[in-house]
PDB file of N, CA, C and O in Angstrom:
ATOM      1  N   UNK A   1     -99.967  45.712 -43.767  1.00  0.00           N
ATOM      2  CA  UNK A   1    -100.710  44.713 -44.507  1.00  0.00           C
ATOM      3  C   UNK A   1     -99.979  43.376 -44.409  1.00  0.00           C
ATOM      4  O   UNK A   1     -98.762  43.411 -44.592  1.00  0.00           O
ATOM      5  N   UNK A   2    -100.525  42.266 -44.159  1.00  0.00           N
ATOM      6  CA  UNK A   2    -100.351  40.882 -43.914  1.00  0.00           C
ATOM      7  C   UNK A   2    -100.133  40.307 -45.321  1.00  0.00           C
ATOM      8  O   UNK A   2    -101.171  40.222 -45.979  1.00  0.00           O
ATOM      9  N   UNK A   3     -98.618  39.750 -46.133  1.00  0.00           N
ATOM     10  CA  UNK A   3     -98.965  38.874 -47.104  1.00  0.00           C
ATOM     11  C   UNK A   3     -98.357  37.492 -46.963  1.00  0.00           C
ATOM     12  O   UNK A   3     -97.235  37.189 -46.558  1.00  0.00           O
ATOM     13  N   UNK A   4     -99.366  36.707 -47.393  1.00  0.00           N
ATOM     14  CA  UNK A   4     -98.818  35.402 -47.738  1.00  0.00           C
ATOM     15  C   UNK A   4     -98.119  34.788 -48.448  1.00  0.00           C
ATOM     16  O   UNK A   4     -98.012  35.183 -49.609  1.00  0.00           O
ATOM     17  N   UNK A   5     -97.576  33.904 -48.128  1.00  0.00           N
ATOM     18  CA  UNK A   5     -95.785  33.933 -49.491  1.00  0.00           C
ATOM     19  C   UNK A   5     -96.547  31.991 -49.109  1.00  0.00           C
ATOM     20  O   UNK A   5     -97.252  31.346 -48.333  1.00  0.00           O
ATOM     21  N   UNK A   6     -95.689  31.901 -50.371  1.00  0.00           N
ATOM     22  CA  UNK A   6     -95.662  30.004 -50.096  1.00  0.00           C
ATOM     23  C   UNK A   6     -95.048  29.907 -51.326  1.00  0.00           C
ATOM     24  O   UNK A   6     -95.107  30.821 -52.148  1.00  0.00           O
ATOM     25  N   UNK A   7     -94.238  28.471 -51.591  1.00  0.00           N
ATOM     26  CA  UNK A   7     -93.781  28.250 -52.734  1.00  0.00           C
ATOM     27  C   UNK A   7     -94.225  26.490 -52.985  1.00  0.00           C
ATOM     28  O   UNK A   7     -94.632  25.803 -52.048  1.00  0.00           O
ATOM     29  N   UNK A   8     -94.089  26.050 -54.138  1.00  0.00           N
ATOM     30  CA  UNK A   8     -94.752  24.747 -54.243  1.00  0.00           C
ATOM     31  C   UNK A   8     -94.741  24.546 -55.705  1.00  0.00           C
ATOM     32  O   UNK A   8     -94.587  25.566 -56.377  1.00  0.00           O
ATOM     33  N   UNK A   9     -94.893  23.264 -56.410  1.00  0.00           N
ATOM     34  CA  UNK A   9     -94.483  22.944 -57.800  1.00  0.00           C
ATOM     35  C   UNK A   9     -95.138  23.534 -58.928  1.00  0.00           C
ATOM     36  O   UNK A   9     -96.255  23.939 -58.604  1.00  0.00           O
ATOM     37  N   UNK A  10     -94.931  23.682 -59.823  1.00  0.00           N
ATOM     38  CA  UNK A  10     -96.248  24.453 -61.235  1.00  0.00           C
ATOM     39  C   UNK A  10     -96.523  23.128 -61.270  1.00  0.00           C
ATOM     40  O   UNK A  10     -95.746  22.208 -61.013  1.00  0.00           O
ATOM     41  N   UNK A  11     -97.618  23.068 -61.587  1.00  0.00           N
ATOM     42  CA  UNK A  11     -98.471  21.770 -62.469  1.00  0.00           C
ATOM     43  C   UNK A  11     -98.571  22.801 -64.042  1.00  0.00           C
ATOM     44  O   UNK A  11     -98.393  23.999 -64.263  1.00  0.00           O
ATOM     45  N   UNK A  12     -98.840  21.950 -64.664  1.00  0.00           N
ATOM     46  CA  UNK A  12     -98.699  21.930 -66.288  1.00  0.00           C
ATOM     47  C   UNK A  12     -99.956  22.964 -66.817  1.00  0.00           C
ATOM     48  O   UNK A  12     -99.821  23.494 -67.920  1.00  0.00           O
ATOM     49  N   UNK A  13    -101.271  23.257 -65.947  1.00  0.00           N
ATOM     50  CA  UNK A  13    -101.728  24.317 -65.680  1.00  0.00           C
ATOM     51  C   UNK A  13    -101.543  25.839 -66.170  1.00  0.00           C
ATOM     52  O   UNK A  13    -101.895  26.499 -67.148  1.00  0.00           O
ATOM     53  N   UNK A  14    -100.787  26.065 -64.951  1.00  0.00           N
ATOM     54  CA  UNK A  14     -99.823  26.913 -64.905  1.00  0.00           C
ATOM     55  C   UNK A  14     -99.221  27.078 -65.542  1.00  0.00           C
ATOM     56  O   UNK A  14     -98.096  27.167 -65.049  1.00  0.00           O
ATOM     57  N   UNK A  15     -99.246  27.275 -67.068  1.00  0.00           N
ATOM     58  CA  UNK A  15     -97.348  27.402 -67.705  1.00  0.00           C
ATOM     59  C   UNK A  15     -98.121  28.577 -68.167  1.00  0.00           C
ATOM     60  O   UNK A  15     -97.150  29.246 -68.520  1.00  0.00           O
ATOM     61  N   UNK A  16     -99.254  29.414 -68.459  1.00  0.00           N
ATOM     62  CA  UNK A  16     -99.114  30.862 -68.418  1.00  0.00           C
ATOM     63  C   UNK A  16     -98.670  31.712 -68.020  1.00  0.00           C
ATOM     64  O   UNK A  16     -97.943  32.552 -68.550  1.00  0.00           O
ATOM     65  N   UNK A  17     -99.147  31.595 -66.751  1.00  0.00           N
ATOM     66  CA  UNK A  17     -98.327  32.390 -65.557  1.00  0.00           C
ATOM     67  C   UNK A  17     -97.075  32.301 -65.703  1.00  0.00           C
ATOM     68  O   UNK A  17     -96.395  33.295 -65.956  1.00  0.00           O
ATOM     69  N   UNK A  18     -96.580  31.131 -65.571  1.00  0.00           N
ATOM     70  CA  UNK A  18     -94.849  30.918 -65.767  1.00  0.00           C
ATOM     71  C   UNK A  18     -94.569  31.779 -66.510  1.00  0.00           C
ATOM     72  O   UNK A  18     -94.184  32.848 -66.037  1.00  0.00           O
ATOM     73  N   UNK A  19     -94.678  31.588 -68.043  1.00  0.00           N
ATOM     74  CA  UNK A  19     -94.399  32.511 -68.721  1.00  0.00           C
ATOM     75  C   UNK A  19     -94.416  34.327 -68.994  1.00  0.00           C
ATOM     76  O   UNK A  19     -93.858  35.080 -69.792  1.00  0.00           O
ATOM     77  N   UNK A  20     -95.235  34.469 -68.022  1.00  0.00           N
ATOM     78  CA  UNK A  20     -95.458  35.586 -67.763  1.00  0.00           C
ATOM     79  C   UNK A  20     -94.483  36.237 -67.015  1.00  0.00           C
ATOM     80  O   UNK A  20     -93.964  37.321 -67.282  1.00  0.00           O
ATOM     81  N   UNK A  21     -94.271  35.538 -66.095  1.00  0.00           N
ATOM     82  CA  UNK A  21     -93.224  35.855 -65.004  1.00  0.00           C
ATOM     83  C   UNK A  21     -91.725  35.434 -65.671  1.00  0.00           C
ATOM     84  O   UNK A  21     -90.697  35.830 -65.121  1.00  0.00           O
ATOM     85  N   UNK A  22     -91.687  34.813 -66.587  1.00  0.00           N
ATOM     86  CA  UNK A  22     -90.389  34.440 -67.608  1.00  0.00           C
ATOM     87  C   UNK A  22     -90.379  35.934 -68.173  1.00  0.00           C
ATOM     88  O   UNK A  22     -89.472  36.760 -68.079  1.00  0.00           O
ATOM     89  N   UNK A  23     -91.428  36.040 -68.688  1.00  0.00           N
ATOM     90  CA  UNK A  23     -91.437  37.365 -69.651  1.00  0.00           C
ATOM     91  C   UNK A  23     -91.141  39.011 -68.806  1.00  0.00           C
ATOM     92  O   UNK A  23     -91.253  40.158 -69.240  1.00  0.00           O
ATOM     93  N   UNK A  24     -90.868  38.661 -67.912  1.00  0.00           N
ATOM     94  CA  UNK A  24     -90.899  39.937 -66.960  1.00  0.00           C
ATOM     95  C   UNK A  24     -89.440  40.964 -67.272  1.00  0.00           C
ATOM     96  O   UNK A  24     -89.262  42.180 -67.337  1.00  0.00           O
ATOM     97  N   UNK A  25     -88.508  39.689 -67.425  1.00  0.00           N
ATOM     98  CA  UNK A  25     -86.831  40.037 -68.044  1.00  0.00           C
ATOM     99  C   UNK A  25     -86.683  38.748 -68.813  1.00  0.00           C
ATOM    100  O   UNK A  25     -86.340  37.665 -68.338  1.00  0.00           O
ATOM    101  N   UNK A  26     -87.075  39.089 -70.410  1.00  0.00           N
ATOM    102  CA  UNK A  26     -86.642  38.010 -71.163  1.00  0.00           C
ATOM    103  C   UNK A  26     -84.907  37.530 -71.538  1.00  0.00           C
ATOM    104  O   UNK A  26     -84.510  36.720 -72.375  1.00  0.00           O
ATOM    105  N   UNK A  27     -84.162  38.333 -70.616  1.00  0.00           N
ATOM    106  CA  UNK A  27     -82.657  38.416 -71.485  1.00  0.00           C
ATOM    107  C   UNK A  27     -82.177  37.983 -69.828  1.00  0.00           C
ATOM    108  O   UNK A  27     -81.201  38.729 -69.746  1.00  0.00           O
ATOM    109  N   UNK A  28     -82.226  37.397 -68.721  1.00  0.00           N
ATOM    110  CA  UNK A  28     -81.513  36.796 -67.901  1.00  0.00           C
ATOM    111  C   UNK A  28     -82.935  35.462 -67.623  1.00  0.00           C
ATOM    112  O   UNK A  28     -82.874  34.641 -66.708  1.00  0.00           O
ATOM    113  N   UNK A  29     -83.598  35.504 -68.195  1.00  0.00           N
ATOM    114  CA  UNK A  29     -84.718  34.713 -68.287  1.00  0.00           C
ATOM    115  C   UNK A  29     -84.515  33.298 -69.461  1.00  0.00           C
ATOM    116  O   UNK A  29     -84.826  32.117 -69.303  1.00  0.00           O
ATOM    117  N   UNK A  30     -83.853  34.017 -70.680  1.00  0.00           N
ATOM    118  CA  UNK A  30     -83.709  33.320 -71.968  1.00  0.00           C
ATOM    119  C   UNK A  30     -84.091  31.921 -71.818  1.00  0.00           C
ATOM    120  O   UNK A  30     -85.092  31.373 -72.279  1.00  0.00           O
ATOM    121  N   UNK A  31     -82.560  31.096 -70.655  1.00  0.00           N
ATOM    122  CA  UNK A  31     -82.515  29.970 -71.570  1.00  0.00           C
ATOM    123  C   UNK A  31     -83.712  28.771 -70.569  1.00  0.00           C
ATOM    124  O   UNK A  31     -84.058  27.639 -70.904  1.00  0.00           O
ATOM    125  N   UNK A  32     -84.027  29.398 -69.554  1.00  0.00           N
ATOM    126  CA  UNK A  32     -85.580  28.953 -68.940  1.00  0.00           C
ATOM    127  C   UNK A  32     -86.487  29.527 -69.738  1.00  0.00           C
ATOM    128  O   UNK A  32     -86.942  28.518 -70.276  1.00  0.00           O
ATOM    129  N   UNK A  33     -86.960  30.250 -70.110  1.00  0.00           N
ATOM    130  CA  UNK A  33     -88.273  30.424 -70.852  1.00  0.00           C
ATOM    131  C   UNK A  33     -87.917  29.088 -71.817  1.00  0.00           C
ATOM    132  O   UNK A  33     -88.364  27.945 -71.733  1.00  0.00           O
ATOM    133  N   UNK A  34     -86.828  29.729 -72.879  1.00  0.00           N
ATOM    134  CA  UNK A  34     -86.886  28.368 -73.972  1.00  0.00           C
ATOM    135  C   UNK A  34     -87.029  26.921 -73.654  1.00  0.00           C
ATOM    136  O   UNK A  34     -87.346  26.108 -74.522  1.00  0.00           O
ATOM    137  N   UNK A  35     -86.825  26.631 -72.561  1.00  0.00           N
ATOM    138  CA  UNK A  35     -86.955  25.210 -72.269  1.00  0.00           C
ATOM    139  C   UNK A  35     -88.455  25.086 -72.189  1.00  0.00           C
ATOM    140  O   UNK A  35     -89.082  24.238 -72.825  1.00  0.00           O
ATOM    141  N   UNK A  36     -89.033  26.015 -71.337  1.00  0.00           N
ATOM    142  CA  UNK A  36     -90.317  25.916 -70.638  1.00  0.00           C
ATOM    143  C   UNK A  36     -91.474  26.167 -71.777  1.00  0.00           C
ATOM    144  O   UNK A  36     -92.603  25.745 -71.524  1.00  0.00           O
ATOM    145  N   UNK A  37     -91.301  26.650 -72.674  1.00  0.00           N
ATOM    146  CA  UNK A  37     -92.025  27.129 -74.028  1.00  0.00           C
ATOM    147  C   UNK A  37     -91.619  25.234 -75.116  1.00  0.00           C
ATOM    148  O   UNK A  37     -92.278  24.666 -75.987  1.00  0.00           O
ATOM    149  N   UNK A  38     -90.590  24.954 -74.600  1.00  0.00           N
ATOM    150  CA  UNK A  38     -90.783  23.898 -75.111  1.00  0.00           C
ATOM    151  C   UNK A  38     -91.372  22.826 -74.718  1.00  0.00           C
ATOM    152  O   UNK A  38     -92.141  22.097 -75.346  1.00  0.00           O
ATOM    153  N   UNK A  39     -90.887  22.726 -73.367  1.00  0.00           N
ATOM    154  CA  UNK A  39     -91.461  21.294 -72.901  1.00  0.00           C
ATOM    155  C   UNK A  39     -92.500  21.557 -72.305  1.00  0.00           C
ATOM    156  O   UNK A  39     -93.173  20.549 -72.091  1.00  0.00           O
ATOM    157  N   UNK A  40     -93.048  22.744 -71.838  1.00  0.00           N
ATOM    158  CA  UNK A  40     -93.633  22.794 -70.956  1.00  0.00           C
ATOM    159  C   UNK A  40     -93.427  23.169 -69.234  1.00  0.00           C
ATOM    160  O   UNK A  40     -92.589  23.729 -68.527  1.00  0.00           O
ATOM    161  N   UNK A  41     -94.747  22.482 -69.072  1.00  0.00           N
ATOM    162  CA  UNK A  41     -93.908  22.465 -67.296  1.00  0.00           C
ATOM    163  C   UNK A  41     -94.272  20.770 -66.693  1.00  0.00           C
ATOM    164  O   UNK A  41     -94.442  20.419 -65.526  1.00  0.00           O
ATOM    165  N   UNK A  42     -94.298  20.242 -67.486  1.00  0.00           N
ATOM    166  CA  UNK A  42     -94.715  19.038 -67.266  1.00  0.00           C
ATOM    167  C   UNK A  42     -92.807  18.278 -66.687  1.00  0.00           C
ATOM    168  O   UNK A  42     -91.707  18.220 -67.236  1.00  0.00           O
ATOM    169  N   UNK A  43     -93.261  17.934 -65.607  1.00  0.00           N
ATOM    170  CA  UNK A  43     -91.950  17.260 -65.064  1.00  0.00           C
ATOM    171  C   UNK A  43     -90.872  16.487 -65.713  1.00  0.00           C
ATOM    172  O   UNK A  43     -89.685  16.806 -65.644  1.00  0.00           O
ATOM    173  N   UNK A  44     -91.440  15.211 -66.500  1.00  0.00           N
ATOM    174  CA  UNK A  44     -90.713  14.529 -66.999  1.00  0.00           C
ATOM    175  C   UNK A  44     -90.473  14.979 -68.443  1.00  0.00           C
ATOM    176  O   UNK A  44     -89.734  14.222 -69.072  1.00  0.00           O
ATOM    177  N   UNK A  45     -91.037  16.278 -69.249  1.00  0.00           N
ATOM    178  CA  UNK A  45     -90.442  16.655 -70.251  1.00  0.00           C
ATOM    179  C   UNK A  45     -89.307  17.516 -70.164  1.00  0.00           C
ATOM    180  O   UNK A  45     -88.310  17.443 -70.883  1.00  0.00           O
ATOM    181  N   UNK A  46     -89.556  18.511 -69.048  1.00  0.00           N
ATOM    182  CA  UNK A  46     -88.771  19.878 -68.702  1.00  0.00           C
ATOM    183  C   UNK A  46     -87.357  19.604 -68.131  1.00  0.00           C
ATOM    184  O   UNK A  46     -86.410  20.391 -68.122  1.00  0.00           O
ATOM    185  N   UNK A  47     -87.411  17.866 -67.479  1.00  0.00           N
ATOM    186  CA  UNK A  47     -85.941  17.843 -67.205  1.00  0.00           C
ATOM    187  C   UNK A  47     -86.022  17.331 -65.472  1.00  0.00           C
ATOM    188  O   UNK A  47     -85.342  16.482 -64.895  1.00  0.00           O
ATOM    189  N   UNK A  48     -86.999  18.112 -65.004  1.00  0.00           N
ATOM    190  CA  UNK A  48     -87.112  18.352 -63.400  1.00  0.00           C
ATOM    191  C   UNK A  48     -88.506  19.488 -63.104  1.00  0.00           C
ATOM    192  O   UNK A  48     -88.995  20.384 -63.792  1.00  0.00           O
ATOM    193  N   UNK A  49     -88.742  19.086 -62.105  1.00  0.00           N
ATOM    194  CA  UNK A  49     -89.656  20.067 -61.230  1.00  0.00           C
ATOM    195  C   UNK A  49     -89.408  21.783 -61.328  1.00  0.00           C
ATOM    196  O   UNK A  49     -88.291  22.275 -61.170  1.00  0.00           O
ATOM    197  N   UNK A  50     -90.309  22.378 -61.537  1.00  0.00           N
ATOM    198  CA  UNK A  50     -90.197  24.004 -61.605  1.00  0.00           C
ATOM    199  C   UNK A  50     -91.187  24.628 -60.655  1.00  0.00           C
ATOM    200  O   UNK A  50     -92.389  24.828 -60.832  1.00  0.00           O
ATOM    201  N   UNK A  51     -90.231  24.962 -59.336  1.00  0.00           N
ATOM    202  CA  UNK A  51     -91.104  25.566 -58.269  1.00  0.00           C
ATOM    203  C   UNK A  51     -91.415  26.921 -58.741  1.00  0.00           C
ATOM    204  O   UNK A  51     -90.994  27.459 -59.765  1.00  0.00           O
ATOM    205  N   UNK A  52     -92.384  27.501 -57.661  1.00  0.00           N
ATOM    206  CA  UNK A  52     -93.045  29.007 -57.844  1.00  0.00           C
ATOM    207  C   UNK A  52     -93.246  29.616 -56.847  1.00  0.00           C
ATOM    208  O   UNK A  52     -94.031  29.170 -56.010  1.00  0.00           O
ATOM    209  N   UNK A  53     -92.690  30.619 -56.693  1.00  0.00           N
ATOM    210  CA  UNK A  53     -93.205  31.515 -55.133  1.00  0.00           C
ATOM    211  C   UNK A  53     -94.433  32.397 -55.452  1.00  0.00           C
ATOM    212  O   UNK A  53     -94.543  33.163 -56.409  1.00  0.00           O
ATOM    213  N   UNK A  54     -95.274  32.168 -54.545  1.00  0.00           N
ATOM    214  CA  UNK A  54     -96.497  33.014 -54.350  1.00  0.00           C
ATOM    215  C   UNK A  54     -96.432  34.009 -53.474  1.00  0.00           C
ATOM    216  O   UNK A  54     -95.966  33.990 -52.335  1.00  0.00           O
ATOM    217  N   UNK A  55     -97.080  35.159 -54.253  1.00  0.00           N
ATOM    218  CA  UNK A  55     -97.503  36.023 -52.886  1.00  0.00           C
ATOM    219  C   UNK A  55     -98.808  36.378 -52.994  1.00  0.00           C
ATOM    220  O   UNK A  55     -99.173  36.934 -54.029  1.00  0.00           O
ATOM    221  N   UNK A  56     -99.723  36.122 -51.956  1.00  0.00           N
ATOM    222  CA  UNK A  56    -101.170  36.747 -51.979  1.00  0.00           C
ATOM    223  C   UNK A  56    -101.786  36.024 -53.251  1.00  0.00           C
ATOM    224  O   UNK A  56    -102.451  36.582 -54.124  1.00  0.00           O
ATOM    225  N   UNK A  57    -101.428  34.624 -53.195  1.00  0.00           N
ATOM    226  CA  UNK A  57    -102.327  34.032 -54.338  1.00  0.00           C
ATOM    227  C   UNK A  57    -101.637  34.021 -55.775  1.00  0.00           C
ATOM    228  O   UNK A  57    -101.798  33.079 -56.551  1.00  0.00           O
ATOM    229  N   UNK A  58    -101.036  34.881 -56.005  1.00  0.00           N
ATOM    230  CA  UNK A  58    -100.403  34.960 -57.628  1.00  0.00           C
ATOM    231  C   UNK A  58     -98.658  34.980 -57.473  1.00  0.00           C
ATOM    232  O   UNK A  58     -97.866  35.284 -56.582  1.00  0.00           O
ATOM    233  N   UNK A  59     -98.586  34.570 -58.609  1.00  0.00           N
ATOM    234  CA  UNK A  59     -97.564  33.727 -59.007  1.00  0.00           C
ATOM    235  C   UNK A  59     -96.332  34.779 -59.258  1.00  0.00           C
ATOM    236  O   UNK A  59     -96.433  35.432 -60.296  1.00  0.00           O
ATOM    237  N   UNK A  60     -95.430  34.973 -58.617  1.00  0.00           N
ATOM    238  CA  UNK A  60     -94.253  35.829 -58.450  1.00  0.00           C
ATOM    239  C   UNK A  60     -92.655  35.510 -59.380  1.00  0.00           C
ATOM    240  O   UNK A  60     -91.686  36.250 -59.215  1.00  0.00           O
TER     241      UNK A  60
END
């Protein structure tokens, strides 16, 4: 089976998913989730840009 991988920025959208994938291991995850639950994923709140690897469309 053929999958597609790509990686590229969250837009502010996205901060479900993020979190989801934060939530996968909340205890080496901690002190990114807490930022990201705070600010968001919005660039200029969070600090910096928060890339995402895809595979097959969803968010890894």
């Amino acid at each position: 089976m053929l999958t597609t991988t790509t990686t590229r920025v969250l837009e502010p959208g996205e901060l479900d998913a993020a979190l989801a994938v934060l939530d996968r291991d909340p205890v080496a995850n901690a002190f990114v989730a807490a930022r990201v639950q705070t600010a968001g994923l919005h660039p200029w709140r969070l600090g910096g840009e928060m890339w995402g690897w895809y595979a097959d469309g969803r968010l890894e």
